[in-house]
C-alpha positions in Angstrom: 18.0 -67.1 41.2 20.1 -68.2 38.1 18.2 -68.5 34.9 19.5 -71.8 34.3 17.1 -72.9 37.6 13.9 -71.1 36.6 12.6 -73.8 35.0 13.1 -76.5 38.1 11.6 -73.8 40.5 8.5 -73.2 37.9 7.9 -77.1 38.3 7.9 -76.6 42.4 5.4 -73.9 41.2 3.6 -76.3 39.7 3.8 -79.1 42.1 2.4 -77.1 45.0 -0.6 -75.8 42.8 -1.5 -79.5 42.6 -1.4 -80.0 46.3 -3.7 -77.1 46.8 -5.5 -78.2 44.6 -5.8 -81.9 46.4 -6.2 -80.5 49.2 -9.1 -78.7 47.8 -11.1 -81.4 46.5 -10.7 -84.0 49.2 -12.2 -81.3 52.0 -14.6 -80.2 49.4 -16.6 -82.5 47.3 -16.9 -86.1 48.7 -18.9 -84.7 51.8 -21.7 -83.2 49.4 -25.0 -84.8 49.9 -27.6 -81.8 49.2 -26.7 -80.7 45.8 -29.8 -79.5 44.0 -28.8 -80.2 40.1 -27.8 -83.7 38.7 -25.0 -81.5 36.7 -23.5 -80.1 40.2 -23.1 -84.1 41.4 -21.6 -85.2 38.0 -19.4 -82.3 38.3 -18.4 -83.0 41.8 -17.4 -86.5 40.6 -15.6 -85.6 37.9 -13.6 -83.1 40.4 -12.7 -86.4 42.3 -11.7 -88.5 39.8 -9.8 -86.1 37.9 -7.9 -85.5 41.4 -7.0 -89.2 41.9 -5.9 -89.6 38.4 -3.4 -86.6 39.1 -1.5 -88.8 42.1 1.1 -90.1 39.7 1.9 -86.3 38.6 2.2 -84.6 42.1 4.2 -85.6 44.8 7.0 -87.9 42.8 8.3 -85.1 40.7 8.0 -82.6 44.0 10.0 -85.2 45.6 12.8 -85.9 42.9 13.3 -81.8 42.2 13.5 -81.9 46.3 16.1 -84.5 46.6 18.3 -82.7 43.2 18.2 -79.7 45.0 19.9 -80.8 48.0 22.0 -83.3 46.3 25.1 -81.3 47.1 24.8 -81.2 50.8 25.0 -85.1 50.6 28.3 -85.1 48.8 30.0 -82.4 50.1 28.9 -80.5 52.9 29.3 -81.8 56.1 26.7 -82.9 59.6 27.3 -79.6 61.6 25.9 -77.3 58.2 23.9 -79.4 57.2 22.0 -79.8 60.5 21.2 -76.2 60.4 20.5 -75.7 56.8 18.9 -78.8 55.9 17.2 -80.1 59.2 16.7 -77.7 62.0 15.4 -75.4 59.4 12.4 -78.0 58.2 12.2 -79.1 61.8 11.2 -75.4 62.7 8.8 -74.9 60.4 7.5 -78.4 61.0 7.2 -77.9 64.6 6.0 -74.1 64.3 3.0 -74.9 61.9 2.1 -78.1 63.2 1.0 -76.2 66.4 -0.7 -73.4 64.3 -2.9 -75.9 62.4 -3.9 -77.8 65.1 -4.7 -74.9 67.2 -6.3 -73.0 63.9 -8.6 -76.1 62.7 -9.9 -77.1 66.1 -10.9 -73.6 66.8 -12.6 -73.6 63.2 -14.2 -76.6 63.7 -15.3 -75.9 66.8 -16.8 -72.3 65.5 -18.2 -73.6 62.4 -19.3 -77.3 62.4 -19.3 -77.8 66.5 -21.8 -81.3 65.2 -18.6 -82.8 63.1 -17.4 -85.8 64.5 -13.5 -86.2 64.3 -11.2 -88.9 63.8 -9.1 -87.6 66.4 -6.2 -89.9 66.3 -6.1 -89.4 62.2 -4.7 -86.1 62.0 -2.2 -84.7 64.6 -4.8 -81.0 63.7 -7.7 -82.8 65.2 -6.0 -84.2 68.3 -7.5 -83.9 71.7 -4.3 -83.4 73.6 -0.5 -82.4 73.8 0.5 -86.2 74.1 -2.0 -87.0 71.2 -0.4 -84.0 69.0 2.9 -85.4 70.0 2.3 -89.1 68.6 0.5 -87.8 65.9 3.1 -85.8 64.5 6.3 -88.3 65.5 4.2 -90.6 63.0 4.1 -88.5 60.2 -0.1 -88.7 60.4 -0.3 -84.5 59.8 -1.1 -82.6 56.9 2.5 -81.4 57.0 3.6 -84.8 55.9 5.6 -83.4 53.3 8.2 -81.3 55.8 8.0 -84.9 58.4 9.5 -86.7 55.0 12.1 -84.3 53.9 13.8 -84.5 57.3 13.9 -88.2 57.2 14.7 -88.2 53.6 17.8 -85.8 53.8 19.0 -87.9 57.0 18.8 -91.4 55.3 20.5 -90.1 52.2 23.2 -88.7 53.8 24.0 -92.1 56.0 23.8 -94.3 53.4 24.8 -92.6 50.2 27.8 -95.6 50.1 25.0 -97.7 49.3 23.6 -95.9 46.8 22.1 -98.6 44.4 20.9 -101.2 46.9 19.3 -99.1 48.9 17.6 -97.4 45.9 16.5 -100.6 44.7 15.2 -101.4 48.8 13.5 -98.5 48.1 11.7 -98.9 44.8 10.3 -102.3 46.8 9.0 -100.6 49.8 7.3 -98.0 47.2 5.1 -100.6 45.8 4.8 -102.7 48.7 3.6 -100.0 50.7 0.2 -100.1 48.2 -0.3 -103.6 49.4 0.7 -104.0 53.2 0.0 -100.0 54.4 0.8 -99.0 58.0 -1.2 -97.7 60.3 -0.3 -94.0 59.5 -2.0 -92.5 56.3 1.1 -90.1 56.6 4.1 -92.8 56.8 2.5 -94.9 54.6 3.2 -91.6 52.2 6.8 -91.0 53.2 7.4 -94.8 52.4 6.2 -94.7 49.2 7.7 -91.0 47.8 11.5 -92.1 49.6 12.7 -93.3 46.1 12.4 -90.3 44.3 13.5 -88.2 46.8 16.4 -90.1 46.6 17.0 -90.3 43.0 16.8 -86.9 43.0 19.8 -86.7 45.5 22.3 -89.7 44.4 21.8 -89.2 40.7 20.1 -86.2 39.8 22.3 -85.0 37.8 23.3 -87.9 35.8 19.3 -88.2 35.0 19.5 -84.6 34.3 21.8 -84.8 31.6 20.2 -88.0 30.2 16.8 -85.8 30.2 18.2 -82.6 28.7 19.7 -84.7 25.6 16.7 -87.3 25.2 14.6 -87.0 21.7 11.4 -87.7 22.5 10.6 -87.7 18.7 13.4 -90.9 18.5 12.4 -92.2 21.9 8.4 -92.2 20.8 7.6 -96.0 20.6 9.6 -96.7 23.9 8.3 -94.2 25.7 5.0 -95.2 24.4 5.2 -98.6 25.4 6.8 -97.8 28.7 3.9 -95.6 29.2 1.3 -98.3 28.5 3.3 -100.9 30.7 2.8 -98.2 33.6 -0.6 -97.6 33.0 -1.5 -101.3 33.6 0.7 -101.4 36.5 -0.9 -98.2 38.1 -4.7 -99.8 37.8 -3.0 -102.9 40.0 -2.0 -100.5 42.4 1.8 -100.1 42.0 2.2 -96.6 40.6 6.1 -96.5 40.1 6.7 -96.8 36.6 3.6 -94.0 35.7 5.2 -91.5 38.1 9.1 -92.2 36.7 7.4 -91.5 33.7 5.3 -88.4 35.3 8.9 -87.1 36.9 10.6 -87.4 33.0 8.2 -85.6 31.1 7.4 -82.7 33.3 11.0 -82.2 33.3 11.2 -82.3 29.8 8.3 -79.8 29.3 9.5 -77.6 31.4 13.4 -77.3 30.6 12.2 -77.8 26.7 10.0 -74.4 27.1 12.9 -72.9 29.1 15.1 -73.5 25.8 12.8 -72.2 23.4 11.1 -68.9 25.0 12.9 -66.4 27.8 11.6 -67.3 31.6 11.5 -64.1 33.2 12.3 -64.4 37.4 9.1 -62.7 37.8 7.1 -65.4 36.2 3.7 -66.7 37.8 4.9 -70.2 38.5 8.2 -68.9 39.5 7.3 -66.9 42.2 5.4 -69.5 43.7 8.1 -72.0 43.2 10.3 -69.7 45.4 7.4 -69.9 48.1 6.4 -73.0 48.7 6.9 -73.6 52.0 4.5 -70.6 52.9 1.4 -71.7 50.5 1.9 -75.5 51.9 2.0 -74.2 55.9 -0.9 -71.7 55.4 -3.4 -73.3 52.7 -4.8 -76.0 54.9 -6.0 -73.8 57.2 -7.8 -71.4 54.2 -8.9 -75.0 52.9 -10.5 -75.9 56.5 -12.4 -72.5 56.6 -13.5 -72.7 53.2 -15.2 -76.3 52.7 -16.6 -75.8 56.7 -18.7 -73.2 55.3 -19.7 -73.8 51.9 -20.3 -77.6 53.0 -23.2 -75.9 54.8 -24.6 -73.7 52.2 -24.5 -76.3 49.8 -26.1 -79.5 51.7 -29.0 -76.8 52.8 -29.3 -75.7 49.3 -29.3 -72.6 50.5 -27.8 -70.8 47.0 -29.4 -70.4 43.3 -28.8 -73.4 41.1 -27.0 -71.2 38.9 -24.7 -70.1 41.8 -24.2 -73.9 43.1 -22.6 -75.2 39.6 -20.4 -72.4 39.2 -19.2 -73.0 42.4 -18.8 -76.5 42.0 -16.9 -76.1 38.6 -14.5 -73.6 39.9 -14.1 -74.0 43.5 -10.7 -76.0 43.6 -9.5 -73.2 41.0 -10.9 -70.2 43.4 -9.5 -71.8 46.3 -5.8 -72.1 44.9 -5.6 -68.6 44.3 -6.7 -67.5 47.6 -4.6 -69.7 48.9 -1.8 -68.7 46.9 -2.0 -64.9 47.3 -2.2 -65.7 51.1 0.7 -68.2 51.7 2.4 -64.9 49.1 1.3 -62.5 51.7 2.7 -64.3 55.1 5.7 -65.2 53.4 6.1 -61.6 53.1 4.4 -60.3 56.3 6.8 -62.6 58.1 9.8 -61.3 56.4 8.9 -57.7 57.1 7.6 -57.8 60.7 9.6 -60.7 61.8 12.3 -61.6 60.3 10.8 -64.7 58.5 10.4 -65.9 62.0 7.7 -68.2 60.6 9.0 -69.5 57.7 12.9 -69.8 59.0 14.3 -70.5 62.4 15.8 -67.4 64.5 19.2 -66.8 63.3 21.8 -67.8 66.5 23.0 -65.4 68.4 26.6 -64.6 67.8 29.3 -64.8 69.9 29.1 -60.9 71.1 25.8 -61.0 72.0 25.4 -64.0 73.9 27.8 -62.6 76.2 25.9 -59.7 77.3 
């Protein structure tokens, strides 16, 4: 990878750290009910909160670094590479993982909270059957939302990059719209409201770029201020645009700012994950399943030291990314070593010569 990139892949880095972490908290702390300390419940809380406030910050900027990185397969590359490189390759993995969690989480609920009652029809992972699955996943309602809305991103942009600002401005609407009349799919309802970056990111990432890399923010303080107080308010009534433009513009900033001013090595923390996203986000849901079945357990039957349930509840989301992380690590190479990256990439085709055989 080019040095000049480090910094954009230590923000995917980032970004997927944060969905772990999401992930996390939501399976984790609002099903607590047998915590033994008042500390351990005010901590929980805090986890929560401190989770929702981070919405703004997490999948926007994953988004818009998406949509700049493919921005060149919109202008110039044409539907027959594109197809392969850009949307059979998602719709593999998609496809491939969307069967492995399902089949994964209802073995684990099964094993390890047989009692749980599911909300079959919420998550294509708890589905009773193929044709439930199927719908499931056609409406975006799986935990793999994110792969569902890259497919449909990268097709939309493509078709209607003529249109570029009307549709962006379609788009902005729908974002905040969707915050006020939701579908009936948790999932869509997400791939409605994230489209806009995603395509900023694609039609005019790198005009914003070059705005971003020569903006002051020492000159631009009492605008950015006030913009940032503006999209505060706006984000407490529910339309969270303007606080994650804001989000998208200074992680950038951070990031390519520290890039400038101290050597990134390739090897770097947040870089290596930033190159393996795909495999943390396919695997950690299933780590994140096993992990709250259990300790949901030992926790509501108070069946650790008090000592042992705070630290736990202080560190948990922390504890959890890093498993998670060195496992998604781990299959990604696995994969690559025993099977070609057969679960992170499609087969390659087979050429010419050997389909004739």
């Amino acid at each position: 990878m080019k040095q000049k990139a480090l910094w954009i892949n230590q923000i995917k880095g980032l970004c997927i750290c944060l969905v772990v972490i999401y992930h996390s908290v939501i399976t984790f702390y609002p099903h607590l009910s047998g915590l033994q300390h008042p500390l351990s419940g005010l901590l929980a809380k805090c986890w929560v909160y401190f989770n929702l406030y981070l919405a703004p910050f997490r999948m926007p900027v994953f988004f818009f670094i998406s949509g700049y990185l493919i921005r060149r397969y919109i202008d110039e590359v044409g539907w027959r590479t594109s197809l392969d490189k850009r949307i059979w390759s998602i719709v593999w993995v998609l496809a491939l993982w969307g069967v492995l969690q399902w089949q994964a989480l209802s073995h684990l609920n099964a094993w390890l909270a047989p009692e749980r009652e599911l909300a079959t029809s919420s998550n294509a992972a708890y589905a009773d059957s193929v044709p439930e699955f199927i719908l499931a996943m056609l409406t975006a309602s799986t935990s793999l939302w994110y792969l569902y809305a890259l497919v449909v991103y990268f097709t939309l942009c493509k078709l209607l990059s003529r249109w570029k600002l009307p549709v962006l401005g379609l788009l902005a609407l729908a974002s905040i719209a969707i915050n006020f009349l939701p579908l009936p799919w948790w999932g869509m309802n997400s791939v409605v409201r994230n489209m806009v970056y995603y395509s900023m990111g694609a039609w005019y990432g790198a005009e914003l770029m070059a705005w971003m890399k020569g903006l002051s923010l020492r000159r631009a303080c009492l605008p950015v201020v006030a913009f940032a107080a503006v999209s505060v308010v706006l984000w407490f009534a529910n339309a969270p645009l303007l606080l994650s433009l804001l989000s998208i513009l200074l992680i950038m900033k951070l990031f390519y700012s520290v890039e400038q001013r101290y050597a990134v090595h390739p090897n770097n923390l947040l870089n290596v994950i930033g190159s393996n996203t795909i495999a943390i986000y396919t695997t950690h849901r299933i780590l994140i399943e096993a992990f709250s079945l259990f300790l949901i357990g030992e926790m509501n039957g108070a069946s650790w030291p008090v000592w042992a349930e705070l630290a736990l509840i202080l560190v948990y989301p922390f504890a959890s990314l890093l498993i998670c992380t060195l496992f998604g690590l781990g299959a990604r190479k696995l994969s690559t070593a025993l099977f070609g990256d057969l679960f992170f990439s499609p087969p390659a085709r087979l050429s010419p010569a050997q389909a004739t055989r």
